[in-house]
Residue, then its C-alpha position, 0 to 999 in steps of 0.5 A: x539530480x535525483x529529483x530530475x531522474x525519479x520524474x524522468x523516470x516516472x514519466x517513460x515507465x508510464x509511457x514505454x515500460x522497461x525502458x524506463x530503467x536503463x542504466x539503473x544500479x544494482x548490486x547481486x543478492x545471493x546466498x553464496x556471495x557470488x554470482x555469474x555474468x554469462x555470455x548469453x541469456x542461459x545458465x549454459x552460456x560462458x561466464x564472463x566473469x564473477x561478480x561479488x557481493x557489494x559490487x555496483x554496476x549498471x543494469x538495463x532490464x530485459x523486454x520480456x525475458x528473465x536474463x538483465x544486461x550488466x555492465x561492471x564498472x570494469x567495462x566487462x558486460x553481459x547477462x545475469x538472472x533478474x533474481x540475483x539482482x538487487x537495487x543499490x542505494x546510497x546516502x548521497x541519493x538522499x542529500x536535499x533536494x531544490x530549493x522549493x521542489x515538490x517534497x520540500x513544499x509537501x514537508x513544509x506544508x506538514x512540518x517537518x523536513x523531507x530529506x532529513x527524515x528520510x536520511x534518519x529513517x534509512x539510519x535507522x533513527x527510531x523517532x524518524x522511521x516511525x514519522x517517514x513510514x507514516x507518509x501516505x498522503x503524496x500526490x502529484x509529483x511529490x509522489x513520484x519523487x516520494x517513491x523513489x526515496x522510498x526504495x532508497x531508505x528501504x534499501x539502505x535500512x534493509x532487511x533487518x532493521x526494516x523487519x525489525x520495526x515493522x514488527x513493532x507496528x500494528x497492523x494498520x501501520x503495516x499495511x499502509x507501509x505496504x501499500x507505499x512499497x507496492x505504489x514505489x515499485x510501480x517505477x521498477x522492472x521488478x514484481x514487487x511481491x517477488x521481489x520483497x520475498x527474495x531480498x527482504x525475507x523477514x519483512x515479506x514474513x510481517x507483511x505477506x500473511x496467509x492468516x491474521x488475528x488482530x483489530x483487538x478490542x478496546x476491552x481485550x475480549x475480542x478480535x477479527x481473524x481473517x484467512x486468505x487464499x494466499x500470503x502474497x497479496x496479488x491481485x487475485x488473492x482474497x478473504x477465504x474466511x473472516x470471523x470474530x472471536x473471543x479471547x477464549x476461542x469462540x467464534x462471535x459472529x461469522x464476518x465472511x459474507x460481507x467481506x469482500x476484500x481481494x487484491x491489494x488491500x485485502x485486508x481491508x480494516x476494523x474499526x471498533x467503538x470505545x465501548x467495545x460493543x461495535x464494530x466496523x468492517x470495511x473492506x475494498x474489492x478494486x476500487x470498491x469498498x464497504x462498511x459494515x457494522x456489528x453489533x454484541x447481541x447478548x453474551x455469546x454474539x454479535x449481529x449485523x446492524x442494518x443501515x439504510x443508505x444516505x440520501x445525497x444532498x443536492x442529487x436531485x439538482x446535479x446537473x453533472x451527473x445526469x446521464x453519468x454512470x456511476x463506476x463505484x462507491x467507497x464507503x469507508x469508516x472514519x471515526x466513532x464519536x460515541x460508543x453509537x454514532x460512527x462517521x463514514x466518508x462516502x465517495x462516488x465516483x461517476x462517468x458522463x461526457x463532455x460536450x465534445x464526447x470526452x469522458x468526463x470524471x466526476x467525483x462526489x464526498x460526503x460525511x455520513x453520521x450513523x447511529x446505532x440504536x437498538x439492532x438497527x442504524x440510522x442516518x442522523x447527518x450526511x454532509x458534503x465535504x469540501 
């Protein structure tokens, strides 16, 4: 069962890495319709035979070497690169699952049927893309299973409808779509941003960029442009340079030395009030980000607005966190209420022990209400979230 083999699979990815893939499908992706399966791990070794575009076989990655044991279905084996091979995928992967397995709880519990969604979206069904490519919220098991439809449906959609799709998206949408590819490659042999670039060309162009413009405002006058040490979003990639600017060229305020985003998600988000005169840049460095808000000072700027952090309610009698360390705070910007009061989420996470020495996770969330008045920001409410 599909369900079976993705958990499976999961679980001795986590444990012993490649082994985890043993006997996956795949199929060459090569420009010329061909490619060869040699004797041995070399380009200079004998061919044992020619292997065609569209033709399944079984291949088991290579522990710490580029070259990939194949076996074709005519019972002939031996090596390819890593980079002719592409995952294959058919519908049939995408048939129902059981009765009350982890997907299907997590569609009833939204509505919606997940297998049938998945097989329109890998049809290309407009209405069922857009609702698929929005699940980002799975945990658990469900979450494990999720991936491994996920690279199916992108599979048998491809290239060109993929590309074709995302390219109709915002921004927002593009990059959460992204982050559910990179976390559905976690189960694979294969380095995800090579691999994008190498069989999805046009949707690695949407989704790996060097420079972007985008967060518009409400009115049209403005926007953020963020500019990145490199297109692919590694994990030493970062913001090299982030501004606001107007319609007409100029440049409103410079963003760069509170925008620390790097890594995964670099790009962090923008979150602009309705009247278009704020706005809130968030940005994530590892598991650490921040908020921070702008403000139109005139015509010609915007400046940064100053915000005192929260008090924490119930802190001081938390008998948890004393002698807890606290490992990272992520702020992240929810919703404006009114052209002046922003909704923050803010999550703390801290570390103590146990009784018996063990590291004891703590996890703190709270809404945070600020409101702008004047070129300052108060808190008006912080409340824990349940």
């Amino acid at each position: 069962m599909k369900t079976f083999q993705v958990l499976v699979l999961a679980s001795l990815w986590a444990a012993g890495g490649t082994a985890a893939l043993a006997g996956q499908q795949g199929q060459i992706h090569d420009p010329e319709g061909h490619s060869n399966l040699r004797s041995g791990q070399s380009v200079d070794a004998p061919v044992v035979a020619k292997v065609l575009a569209g033709e399944v076989f079984d291949f088991e990655p290579g522990e710490g070497s580029e070259w990939w044991r194949v076996t074709l279905r005519s019972g002939k084996a031996g090596w390819m690169h890593y980079s002719r091979i592409m995952q294959h995928a058919e519908m049939a992967d995408l048939k129902d699952g059981e009765a009350g397995d982890e997907l299907m709880l997590y569609g009833q519990g939204r509505g919606i049927n997940y297998y049938k969604l998945a097989r329109g979206a890998a049809k290309g069904v407009p209405e069922a893309m857009t609702a698929y490519f929005a699940i980002t919220d799975t945990d658990g098991g469900a979450a494990e299973m999720h991936c491994g439809y996920f690279m199916d449906v992108i599979h048998l959609l491809g290239d060109e409808k993929w590309s074709a799709f995302l390219a109709g998206q915002p921004l927002d949408c593009r990059l959460a779509v992204r982050s559910e590819y990179v976390k559905a490659m976690e189960m694979s042999a294969f380095e995800p941003m090579g691999y994008l670039t190498r069989h999805f060309p046009k949707t690695a162009a949407l989704l790996f960029r060097k420079e972007i413009v985008d967060w518009t405002s409400p009115d049209g006058k403005y926007a953020v442009r963020k500019v990145f040490s490199a297109a692919e979003p590694r994990e030493n990639s970062r913001v090299e340079r982030a501004e606001l600017v107007a319609k007409n060229g100029g440049v409103m305020a410079d963003l760069t030395p509170d925008d620390s985003g790097e890594g995964i998600d670099r790009e962090g988000r923008v979150l602009w009030s309705p009247d278009s005169r704020r706005l809130a840049v968030f940005s994530v460095t590892g598991q650490s980000a921040q908020t921070v808000i702008y403000q139109a000072a005139g015509t010609s700027k915007f400046s940064r607005v100053e915000v005192p952090e929260p008090e924490l309610p119930g802190r001081a009698g938390d008998a948890e966190l004393k002698g807890a360390k606290k490992i990272y705070t992520h702020a992240e910007p929810l919703k404006w209420e009114s052209p002046q009061r922003l909704v923050l989420r803010w999550h703390e996470y801290w570390e103590g022990k146990h009784a018996d020495g063990s590291i004891n996770s703590i996890g703190r969330t709270y809404l945070v209400t600020v409101v702008v008045a004047g070129g300052n920001g108060r808190v008006e409410k912080v409340e824990v979230e349940r």
